[in-house]
N, C-alpha and C positions, 0 to 999 in steps of 0.2 A: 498070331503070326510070329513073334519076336519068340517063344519057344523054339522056333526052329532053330533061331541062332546059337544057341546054347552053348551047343555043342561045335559051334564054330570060334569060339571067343578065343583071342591069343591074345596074352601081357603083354605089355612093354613101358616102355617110358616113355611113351607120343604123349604131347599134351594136347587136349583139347580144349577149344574158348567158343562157346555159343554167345555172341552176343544179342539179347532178346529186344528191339527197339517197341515198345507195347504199344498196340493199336497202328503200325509201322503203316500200312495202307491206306487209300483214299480216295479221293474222287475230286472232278475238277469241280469251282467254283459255278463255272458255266458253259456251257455244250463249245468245246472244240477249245477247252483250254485248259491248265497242265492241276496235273494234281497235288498237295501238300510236300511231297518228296519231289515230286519233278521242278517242285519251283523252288524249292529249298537249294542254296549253296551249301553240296557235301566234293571236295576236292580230295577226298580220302577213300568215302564208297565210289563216288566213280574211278578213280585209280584203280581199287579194287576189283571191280568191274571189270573192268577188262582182261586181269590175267587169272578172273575164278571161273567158275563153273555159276551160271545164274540161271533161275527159273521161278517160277509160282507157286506155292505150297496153298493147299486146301485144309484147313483146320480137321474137318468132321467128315462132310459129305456135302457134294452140290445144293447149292440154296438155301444150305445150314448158317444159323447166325450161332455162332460160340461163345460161350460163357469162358470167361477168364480161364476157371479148373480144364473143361476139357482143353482147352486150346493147349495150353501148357504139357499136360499130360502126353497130350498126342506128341509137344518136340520132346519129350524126353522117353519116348519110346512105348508109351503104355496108350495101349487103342480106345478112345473117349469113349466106343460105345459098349465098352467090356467093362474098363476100369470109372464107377460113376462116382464122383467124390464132392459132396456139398458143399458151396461155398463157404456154408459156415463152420464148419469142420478146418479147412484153410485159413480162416479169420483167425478161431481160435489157437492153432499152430501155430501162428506167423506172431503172437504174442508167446509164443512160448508156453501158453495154458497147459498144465496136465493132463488131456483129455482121457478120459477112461473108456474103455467099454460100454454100450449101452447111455453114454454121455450124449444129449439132444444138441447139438450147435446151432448158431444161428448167428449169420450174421444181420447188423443193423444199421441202417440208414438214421443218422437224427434227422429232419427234415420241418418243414414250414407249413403252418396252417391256417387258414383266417380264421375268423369270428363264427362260421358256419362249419368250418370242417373240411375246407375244402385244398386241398394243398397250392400250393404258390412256390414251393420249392424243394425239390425232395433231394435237396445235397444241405441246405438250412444255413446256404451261403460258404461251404466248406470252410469250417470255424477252425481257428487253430487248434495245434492237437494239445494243448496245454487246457485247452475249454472244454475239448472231450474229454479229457482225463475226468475238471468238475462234473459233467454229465453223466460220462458213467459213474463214481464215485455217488452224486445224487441220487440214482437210480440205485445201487447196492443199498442204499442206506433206506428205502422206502418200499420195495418191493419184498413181499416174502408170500410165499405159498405153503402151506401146513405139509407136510412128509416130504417136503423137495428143495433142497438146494441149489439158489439162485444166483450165478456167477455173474455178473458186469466186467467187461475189460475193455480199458478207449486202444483202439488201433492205429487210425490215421484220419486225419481231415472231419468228416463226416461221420466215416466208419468207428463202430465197434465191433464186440465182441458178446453175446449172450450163451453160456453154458447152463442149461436143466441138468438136475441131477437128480432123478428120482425110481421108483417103481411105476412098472407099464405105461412108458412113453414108445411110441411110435413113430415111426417115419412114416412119411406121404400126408404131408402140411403144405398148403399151398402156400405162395407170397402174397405180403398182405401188401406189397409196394405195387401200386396199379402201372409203374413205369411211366407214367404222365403227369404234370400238373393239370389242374382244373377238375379232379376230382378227388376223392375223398381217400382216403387209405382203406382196401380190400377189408372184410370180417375175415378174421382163422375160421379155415374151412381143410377138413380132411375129402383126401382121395376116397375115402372108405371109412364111414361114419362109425362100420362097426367097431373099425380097429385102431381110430382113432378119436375117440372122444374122449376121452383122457388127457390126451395129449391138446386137443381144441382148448379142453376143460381149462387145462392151466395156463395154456398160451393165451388166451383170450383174458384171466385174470390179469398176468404181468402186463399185455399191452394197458388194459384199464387204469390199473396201480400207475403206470406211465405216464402217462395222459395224464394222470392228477399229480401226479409230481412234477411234469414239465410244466403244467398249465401257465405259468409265472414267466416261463423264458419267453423273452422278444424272439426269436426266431430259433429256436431246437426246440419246439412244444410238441411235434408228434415222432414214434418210434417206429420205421417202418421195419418189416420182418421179412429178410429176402435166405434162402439156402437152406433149409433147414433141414439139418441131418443128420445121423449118425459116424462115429466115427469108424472107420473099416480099414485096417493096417493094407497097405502095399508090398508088392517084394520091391527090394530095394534096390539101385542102379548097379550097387557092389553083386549083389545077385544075381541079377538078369544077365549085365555087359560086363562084370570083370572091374568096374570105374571106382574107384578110387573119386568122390564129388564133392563140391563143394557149392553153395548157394549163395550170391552176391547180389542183395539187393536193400533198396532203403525202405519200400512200404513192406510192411507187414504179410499180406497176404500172400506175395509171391516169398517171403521167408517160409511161409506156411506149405506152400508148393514143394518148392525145394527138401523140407522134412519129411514128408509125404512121400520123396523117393529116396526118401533115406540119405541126402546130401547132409553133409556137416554144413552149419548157417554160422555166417559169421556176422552180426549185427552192429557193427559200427559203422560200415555207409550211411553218411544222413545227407549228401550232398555226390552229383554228378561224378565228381572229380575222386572222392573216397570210393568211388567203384573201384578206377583204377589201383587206386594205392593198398587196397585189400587186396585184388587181385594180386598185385607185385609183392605183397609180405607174403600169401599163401602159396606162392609158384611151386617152389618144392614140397609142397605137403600131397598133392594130388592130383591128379590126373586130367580130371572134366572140370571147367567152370562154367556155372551157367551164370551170365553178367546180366542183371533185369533192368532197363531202363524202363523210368514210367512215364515222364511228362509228354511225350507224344500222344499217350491213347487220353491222355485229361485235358488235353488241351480240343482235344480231337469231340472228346464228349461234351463238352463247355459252347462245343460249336465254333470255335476261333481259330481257324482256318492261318493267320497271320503267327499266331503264337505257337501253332503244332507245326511252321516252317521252320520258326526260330530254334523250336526243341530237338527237331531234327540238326539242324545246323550244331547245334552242344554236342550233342552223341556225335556227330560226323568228325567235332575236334577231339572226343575221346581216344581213337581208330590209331594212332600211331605209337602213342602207350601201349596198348593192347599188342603191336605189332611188335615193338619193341620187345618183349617180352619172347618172339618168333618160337610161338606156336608150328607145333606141324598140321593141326588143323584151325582154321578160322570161321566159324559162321554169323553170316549175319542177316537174323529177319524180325520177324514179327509173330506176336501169337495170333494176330488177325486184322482184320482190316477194324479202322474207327475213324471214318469220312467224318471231317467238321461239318458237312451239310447236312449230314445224317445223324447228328451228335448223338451216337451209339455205337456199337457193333454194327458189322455187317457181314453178309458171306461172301464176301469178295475175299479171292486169293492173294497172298500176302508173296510181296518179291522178296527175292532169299537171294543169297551169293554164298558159295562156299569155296574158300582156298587151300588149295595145300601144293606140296611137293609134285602130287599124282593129278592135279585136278586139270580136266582138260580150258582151256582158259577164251573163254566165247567171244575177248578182244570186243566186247560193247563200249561203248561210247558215255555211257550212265548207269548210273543205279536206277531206276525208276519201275514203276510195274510195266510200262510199254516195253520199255529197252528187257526187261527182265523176261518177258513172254518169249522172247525171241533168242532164249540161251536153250547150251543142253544139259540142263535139268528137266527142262519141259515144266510141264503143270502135273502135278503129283499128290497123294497127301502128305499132310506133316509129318504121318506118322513114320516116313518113311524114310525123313532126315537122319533117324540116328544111326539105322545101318550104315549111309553114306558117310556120317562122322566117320565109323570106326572102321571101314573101308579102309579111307582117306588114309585114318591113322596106323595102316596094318595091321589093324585089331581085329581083323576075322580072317580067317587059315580058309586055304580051297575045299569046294565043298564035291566029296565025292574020285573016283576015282581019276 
């Protein structure tokens, strides 16, 4: 679709600001009562509210639950079901890794196991990231495979980073994270045993080698294996739309996002408030910022319905910074929805608001998904926000005579 654009693209000096609040959506506690953002005090987004343009954005397709990658994809313009990009490809980006060609990714859950094998916890109590750093480090130092070089990198919390580097590795490896406690972590298993047993072959040795090197830790004893992929370049946002980008986040993976559409990342946010302050040093360097916020979708997956109010309420005090700054476009949603009830994704559509100069202004009363249903943006896909950025910002010329 965004090929048509192409040839529509007009320069300028419009700034844009996507602020991305992650897991932004939700669901009520109990039938006929308000959901994490509706109970949340935001005196900033509902201001907002009223003089933007608000509606509902669908990540993928109806009844679709999204993975991080597409969701993201889809608000920066690239169609999740054309552009498919591994989460562990992302992982290993978002540290910065080298990834080469033909490079296997993967990202890794440390995670919790009993005396039977049975999990008890597949985040492993989300350990500081100073302990992942020891665990991967552990892991580099005990793991090796004969003709293949085996990367280890700590990313955040739980997460790492695992890089294969070898001859005749394959994609279409399933995850070995069953997504539930009370059972066991999945065997590596290929899509296509023919063209993947090689790739089983080794994967299945490093899980092993893991397993005996974690055996020792109280609570990071198993390695689970989620994304596993090759790496496959993008065109880049300067390509497609003409943007000049930039990538503003603290966790790792959404850094890894951002590189993947070719955004310059800039890695010193480690706190709420250093979003804004990057954003305010980088103003003049570029065009688009995409701002990630992350504590709403982990608060959201933790199932703590009280604490992803609270995370909203943080981001809601960011809003006037950002404003300060008087962008000609403003947006602000979600890559998907992540109900504390549901401590996950889900395919519910995520409420958006977008401001500008041009924007017709729907005068709601709140920011919420209720109040947001009843703007005109309508319910749409995400993919379809960024034409409406560069709309907003004059950045597409009339099409046709």
């Amino acid at each position: 679709m965004y090929d048509f654009y192409k040839d529509l693209i007009a320069r300028n000096d419009s700034k844009i600001v996507l602020l991305v609040m992650d897991g932004l959506g939700g669901l009520p506690r109990e039938a006929g009562g308000k959901t994490e953002l509706a109970t949340a005090r935001t005196p900033n987004l509902d201001r907002l509210a009223a003089v933007s343009s608000c509606g509902l954005l669908e990540p993928v397709l109806p009844g679709v639950t999204p993975g991080s990658g597409p969701s993201h994809l889809a608000l920066f313009g690239y169609d999740p079901l054309t552009f498919r990009i591994g989460r562990g490809v992302m992982e290993a980006l978002g540290v910065n890794f080298p990834v080469e060609r033909g490079d296997l990714c993967v990202r890794l859950n440390f995670a919790t196991a009993d005396a039977q094998g049975i999990l008890v916890d597949r985040r492993a109590g989300r350990p500081k990231d100073e302990e992942t750093a020891r665990l991967a480090a552990k892991l580099q130092a005990a793991v090796a495979v004969p003709g293949f070089e085996i990367f280890f990198r700590p990313v955040k919390e739980h997460r790492a980073a695992l890089v294969v580097r070898g001859p005749g590795l394959a994609e279409g490896i399933r995850d070995t994270d069953p997504q539930v406690t009370g059972k066991p972590p999945l065997p590596v298993v290929g899509t296509d045993p023919a063209t993947t047993k090689k790739t089983v072959e080794v994967l299945t040795s490093i899980v092993a080698q893991a397993e005996r090197a974690l055996a020792d830790e109280p609570k990071a004893n198993r390695m689970l294996l989620r994304g596993i992929s090759f790496f496959h370049p993008l065109p880049t946002l300067e390509e497609r739309f003409g943007l000049r980008s930039c990538g503003i986040a603290a966790y790792p993976m959404y850094k890894g996002l951002a590189r993947l559409a070719g955004m310059a990342v800039d890695d010193r946010p480690k706190t709420p408030a250093d979003l804004v302050a990057v954003l305010r040093d980088r103003w003049a360097d570029f065009d688009y910022f995409f701002v990630h916020y992350k504590y709403t979708d982990s608060s959201g997956e933790d199932g703590d319905f009280e604490r992803k109010v609270r995370m909203i309420e943080e981001c809601d005090a960011l809003v006037p910074a950002i404003e300060a700054l008087r962008p000609e476009v403003l947006a602000v949603t979600g890559d998907h929805s992540t109900p504390a009830v549901m401590k996950g994704h889900s395919w519910h559509p995520v409420p958006a608001l977008l401001h500008s100069r041009y924007c017709l202004a729907d005068g709601l009363p709140g920011f919420d998904e209720v109040h947001c249903a009843r703007g005109t943006l309508g319910q749409r896909p995400t993919l379809h926000l960024m034409a409406l950025l560069l709309a907003h910002a004059l950045r597409l010329s009339k099409y046709g005579a």
